[in-house]
C-alpha positions in Angstrom: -15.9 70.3 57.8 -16.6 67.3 56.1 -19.5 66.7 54.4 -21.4 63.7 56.0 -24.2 62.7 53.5 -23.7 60.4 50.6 -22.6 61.8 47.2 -21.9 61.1 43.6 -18.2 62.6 43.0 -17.1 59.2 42.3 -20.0 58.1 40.0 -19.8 61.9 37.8 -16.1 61.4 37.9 -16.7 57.6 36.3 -18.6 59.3 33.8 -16.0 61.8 33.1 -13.6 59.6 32.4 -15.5 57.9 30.1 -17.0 60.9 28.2 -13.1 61.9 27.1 -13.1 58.1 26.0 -16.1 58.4 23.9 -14.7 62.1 22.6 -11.2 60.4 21.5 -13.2 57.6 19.3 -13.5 60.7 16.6 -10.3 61.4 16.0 -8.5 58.2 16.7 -10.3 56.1 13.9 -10.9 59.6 11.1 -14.6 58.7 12.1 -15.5 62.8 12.2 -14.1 66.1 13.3 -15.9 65.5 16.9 -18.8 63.9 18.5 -22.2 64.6 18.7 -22.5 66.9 21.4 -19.9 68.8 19.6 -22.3 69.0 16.9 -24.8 69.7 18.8 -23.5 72.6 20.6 -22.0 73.9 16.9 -18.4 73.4 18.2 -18.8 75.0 21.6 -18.1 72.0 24.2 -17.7 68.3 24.0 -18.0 65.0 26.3 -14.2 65.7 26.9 -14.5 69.4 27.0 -17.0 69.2 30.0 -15.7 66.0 31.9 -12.0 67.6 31.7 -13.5 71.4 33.2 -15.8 69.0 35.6 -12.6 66.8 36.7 -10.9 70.0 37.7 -14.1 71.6 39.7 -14.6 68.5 41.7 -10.2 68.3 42.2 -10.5 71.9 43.5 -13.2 71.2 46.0 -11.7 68.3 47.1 -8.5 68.6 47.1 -9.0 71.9 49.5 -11.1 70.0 51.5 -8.5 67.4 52.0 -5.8 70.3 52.6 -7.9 71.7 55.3 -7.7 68.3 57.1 -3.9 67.6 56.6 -1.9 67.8 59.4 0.9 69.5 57.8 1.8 70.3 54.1 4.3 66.2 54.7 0.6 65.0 55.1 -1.0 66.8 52.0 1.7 65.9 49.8 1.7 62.4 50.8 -1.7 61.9 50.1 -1.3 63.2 46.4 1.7 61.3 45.8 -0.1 58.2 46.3 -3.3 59.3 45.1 -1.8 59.4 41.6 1.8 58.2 41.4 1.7 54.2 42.1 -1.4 53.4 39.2 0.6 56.0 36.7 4.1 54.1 37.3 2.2 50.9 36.5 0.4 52.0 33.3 3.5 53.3 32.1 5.6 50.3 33.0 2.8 48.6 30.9 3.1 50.7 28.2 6.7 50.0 27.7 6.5 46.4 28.3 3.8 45.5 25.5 4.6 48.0 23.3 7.0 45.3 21.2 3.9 43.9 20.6 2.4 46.9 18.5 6.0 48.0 17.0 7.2 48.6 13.4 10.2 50.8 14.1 13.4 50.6 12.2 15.5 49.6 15.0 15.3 47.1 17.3 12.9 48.1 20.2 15.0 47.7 23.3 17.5 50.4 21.5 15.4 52.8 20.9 16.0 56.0 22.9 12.6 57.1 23.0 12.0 54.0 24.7 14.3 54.9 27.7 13.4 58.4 28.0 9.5 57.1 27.9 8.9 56.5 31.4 10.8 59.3 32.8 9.8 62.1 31.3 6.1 60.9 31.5 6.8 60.3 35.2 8.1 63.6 35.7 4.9 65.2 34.5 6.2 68.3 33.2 8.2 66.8 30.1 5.1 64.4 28.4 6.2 62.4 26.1 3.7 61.2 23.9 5.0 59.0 21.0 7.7 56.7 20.5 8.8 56.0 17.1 7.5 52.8 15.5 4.1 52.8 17.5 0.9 53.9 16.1 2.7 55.8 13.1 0.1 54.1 10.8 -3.0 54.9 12.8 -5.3 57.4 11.9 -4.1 59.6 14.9 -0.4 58.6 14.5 2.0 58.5 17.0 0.5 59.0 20.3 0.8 56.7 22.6 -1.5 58.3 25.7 -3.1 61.5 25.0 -4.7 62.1 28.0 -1.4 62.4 30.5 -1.2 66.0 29.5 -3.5 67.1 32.3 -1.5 65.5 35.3 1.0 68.1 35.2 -1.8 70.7 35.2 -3.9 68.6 38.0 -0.3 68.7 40.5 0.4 72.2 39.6 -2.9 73.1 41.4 -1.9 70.6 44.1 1.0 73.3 44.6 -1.1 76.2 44.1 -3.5 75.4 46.7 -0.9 74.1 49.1 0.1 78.1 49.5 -3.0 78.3 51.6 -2.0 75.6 54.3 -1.1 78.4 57.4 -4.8 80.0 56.9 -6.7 77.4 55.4 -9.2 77.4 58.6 -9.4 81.4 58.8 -12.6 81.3 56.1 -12.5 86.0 56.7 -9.4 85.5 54.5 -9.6 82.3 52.8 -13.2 83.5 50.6 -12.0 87.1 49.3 -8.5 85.8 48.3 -10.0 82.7 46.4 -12.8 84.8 44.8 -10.3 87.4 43.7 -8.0 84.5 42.3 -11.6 82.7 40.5 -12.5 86.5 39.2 -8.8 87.2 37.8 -8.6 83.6 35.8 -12.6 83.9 34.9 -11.7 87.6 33.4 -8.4 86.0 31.5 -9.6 83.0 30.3 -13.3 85.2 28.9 -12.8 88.0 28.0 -8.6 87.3 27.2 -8.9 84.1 25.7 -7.1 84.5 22.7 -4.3 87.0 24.5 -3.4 84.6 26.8 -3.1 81.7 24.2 -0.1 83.6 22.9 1.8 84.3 26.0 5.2 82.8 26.9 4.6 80.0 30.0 7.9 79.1 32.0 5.9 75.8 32.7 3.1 74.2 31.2 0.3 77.0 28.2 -2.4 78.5 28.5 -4.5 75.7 30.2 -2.9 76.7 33.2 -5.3 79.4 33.5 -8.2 77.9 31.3 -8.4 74.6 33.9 -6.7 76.8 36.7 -9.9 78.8 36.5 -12.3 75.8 37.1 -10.1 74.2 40.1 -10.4 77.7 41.6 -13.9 77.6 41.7 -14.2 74.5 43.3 -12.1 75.4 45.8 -14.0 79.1 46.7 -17.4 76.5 46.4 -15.2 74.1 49.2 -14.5 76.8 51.5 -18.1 78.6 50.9 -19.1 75.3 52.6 -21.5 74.6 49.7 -22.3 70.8 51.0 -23.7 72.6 54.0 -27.1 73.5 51.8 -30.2 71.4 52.1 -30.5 69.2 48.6 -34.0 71.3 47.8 -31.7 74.8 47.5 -29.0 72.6 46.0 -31.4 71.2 43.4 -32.6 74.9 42.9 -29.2 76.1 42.3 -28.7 73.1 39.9 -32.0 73.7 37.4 -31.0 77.4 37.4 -27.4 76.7 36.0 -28.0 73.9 33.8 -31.3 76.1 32.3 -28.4 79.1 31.9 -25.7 77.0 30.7 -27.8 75.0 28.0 -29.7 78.8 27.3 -25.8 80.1 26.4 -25.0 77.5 23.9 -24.3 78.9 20.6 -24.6 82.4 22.1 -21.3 84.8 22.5 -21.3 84.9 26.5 -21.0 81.2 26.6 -17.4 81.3 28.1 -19.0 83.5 30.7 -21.8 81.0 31.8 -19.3 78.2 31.8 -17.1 79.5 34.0 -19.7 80.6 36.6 -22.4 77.7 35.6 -20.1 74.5 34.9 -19.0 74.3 38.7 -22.3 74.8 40.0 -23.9 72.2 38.1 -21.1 69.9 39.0 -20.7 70.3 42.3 -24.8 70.4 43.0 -25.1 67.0 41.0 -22.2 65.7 42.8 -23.7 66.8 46.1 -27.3 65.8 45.6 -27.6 61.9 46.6 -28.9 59.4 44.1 -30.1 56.0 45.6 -27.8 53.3 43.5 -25.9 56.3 42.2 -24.3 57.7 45.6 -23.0 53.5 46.6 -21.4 52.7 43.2 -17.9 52.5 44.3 -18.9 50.3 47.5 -19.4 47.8 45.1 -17.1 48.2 41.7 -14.4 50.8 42.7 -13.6 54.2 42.0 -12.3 53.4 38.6 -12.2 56.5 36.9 -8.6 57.5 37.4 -7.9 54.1 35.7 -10.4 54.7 33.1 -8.7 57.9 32.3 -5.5 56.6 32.3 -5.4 53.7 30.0 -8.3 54.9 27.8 -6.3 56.1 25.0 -3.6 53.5 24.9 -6.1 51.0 24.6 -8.3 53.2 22.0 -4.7 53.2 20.0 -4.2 49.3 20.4 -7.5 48.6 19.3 -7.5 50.9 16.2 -4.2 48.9 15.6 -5.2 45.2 15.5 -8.6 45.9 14.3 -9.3 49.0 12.7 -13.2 49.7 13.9 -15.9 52.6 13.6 -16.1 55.1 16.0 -19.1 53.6 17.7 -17.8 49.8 17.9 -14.1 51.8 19.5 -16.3 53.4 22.2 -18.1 50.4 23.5 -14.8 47.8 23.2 -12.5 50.6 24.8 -15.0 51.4 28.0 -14.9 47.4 28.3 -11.5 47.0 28.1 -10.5 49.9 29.8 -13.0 49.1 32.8 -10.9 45.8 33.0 -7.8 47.7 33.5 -9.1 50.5 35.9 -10.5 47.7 37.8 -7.9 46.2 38.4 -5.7 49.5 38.5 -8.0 50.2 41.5 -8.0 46.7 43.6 -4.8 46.0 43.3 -2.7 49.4 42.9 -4.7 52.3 44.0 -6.9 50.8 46.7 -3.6 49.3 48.6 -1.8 52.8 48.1 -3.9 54.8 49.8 -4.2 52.2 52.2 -0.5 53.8 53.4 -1.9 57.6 53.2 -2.0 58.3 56.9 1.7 59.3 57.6 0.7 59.4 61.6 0.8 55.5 61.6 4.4 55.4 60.7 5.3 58.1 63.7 3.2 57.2 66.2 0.0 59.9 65.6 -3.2 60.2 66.1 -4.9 58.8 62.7 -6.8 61.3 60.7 -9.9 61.6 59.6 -10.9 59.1 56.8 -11.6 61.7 53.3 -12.8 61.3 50.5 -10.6 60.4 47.2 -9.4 62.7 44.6 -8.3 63.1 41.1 -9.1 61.4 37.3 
């Protein structure tokens, strides 16, 4: 069932995407080991720590909500496909074509191999390829060109993961103790065997797949428990309780237990609690934060490049620069893409119902 009053996913996704932004100034310009909430919270989470965790709860609700109104798996996998595929193609065909303008290799540029083998493998999700040689090498954070691509291939893998659940994803009996056995097994694993599980051997992808795997989970048990269904004063209840807990476990050994249980609720409750000017900022910008995410660090690198700034003066230029890009990204990429999502008007269907757009 889709959830009928007005939200703030896009507007606390926004502010995800520009949280890893501010976290990335640190280490791209030497500035200091992290930032300030890092400091704050004696190393235990950062902006990117929690907008990454909070990227994949909202994904997870989302995404299962959007599974449970597909027509058939064609229709789910359509809908991702455009929902991240067309702006990542462009920002990549970007990458490649300015990226003369910031190199210093040895060999002419057009001959590098790295340079053919750039767009690919980043395109294929599973084989990121961050650096080619002769860009960024004499940055403070050399070589990498887009550190933030990494999660895709974690974000798609749960896009397969969920799609298991397409021939009972209506049958809610079965659909609650499965998911809350899969949340409990990944909440136990990434707790209590954190540092185990850092050392196994992954066919695909590292441990992540079950520290973020965990998270997406969550949101998806949360998506099926009908959690929007709740009136905002037991939603806002629910939120005070988890924040007080979560900000309580700071610095304190059980924090990865509180985050795994807390961080969901308080993102989901603050997404699902309207704010007036909050719950409408996308009618009137966009929803830019997959763009935000997207070209954050390449332009966090090009800046450091040309102009070498602080920490603080890389956050506020990159968030203005990048919002000039995801804007775009979104009017004239994104927007038009999922313009095409409804597969139905190509074989003569019954259009879907309209939902409500997922992913960084």
């Amino acid at each position: 069932m889709e959830n009928s009053r007005k939200n703030n996913f896009d507007f606390l996704r926004l502010v995800f995407a520009a949280g890893v932004i501010i976290t990335h100034a640190y280490p791209l310009t030497a500035s200091q080991e992290c930032d300030w909430l890092c400091k704050m919270s004696h190393g235990q989470y950062s902006f990117s720590w929690i907008a990454v965790r909070g990227f994949f709860v909202i994904s997870g609700y989302l995404i299962f909500q959007s599974l449970q109104r597909s027509r058939n798996l064609l229709d789910f996998y359509w809908k991702r496909v455009l929902r991240l595929y067309p702006a990542l193609i462009v920002v990549l065909t970007l990458t490649i074509a300015l990226g003369p303008l910031v190199y210093k290799g040895e060999i002419p540029y057009w001959k590098n191999e790295a340079v053919k083998t750039y767009f690919t493998n980043n395109l294929g999700l599973y084989r990121i390829q961050y650096a080619i040689p002769g860009i960024f090498e004499h940055n403070p954070h050399p070589f990498a060109i887009n550190g933030s691509l990494w999660t895709i291939a974690f974000e798609f893998t749960m896009y397969i993961a969920v799609s298991a659940f397409f021939f009972i994803k209506n049958k809610r009996n079965l659909l609650i103790p499965i998911l809350a056995v899969i949340y409990l097994i990944l909440a136990k694993l990434d707790t209590v065997n954190f540092e185990e599980i850092q050392k196994w051997n992954y066919p695909i992808l590292d441990w992540y797949l079950i520290e973020l795997g965990v998270y997406f989970a969550a949101g998806s048990l949360l998506a099926v428990l009908g959690l929007e269904r709740l009136p905002i004063a037991y939603l806002t209840g629910i939120l005070l309780v988890s924040l007080s807990v979560f900000i309580y476990m700071t610095s304190r050994p059980g924090f990865l237990y509180a985050s795994v249980s807390m961080l969901p609720l308080i993102v989901l409750c603050a997404s699902l609690i309207p704010v007036k000017g909050v719950s409408t900022i996308t009618k009137y910008i966009g929803d830019l934060s997959y763009g935000l995410y997207i070209y954050g660090f390449p332009v966090q690198q090009t800046l450091v490049y040309f102009f070498k700034p602080g920490a603080n003066t890389l956050i506020i230029s990159s968030l203005l620069v990048s919002a000039v890009f995801a804007y775009l990204s979104w009017h004239w990429i994104e927007k038009p893409a999922l313009k095409l999502k409804n597969l139905s008007k190509f074989i003569g269907k019954k259009k879907p119902i309209a939902e409500q757009t997922s992913l960084h």
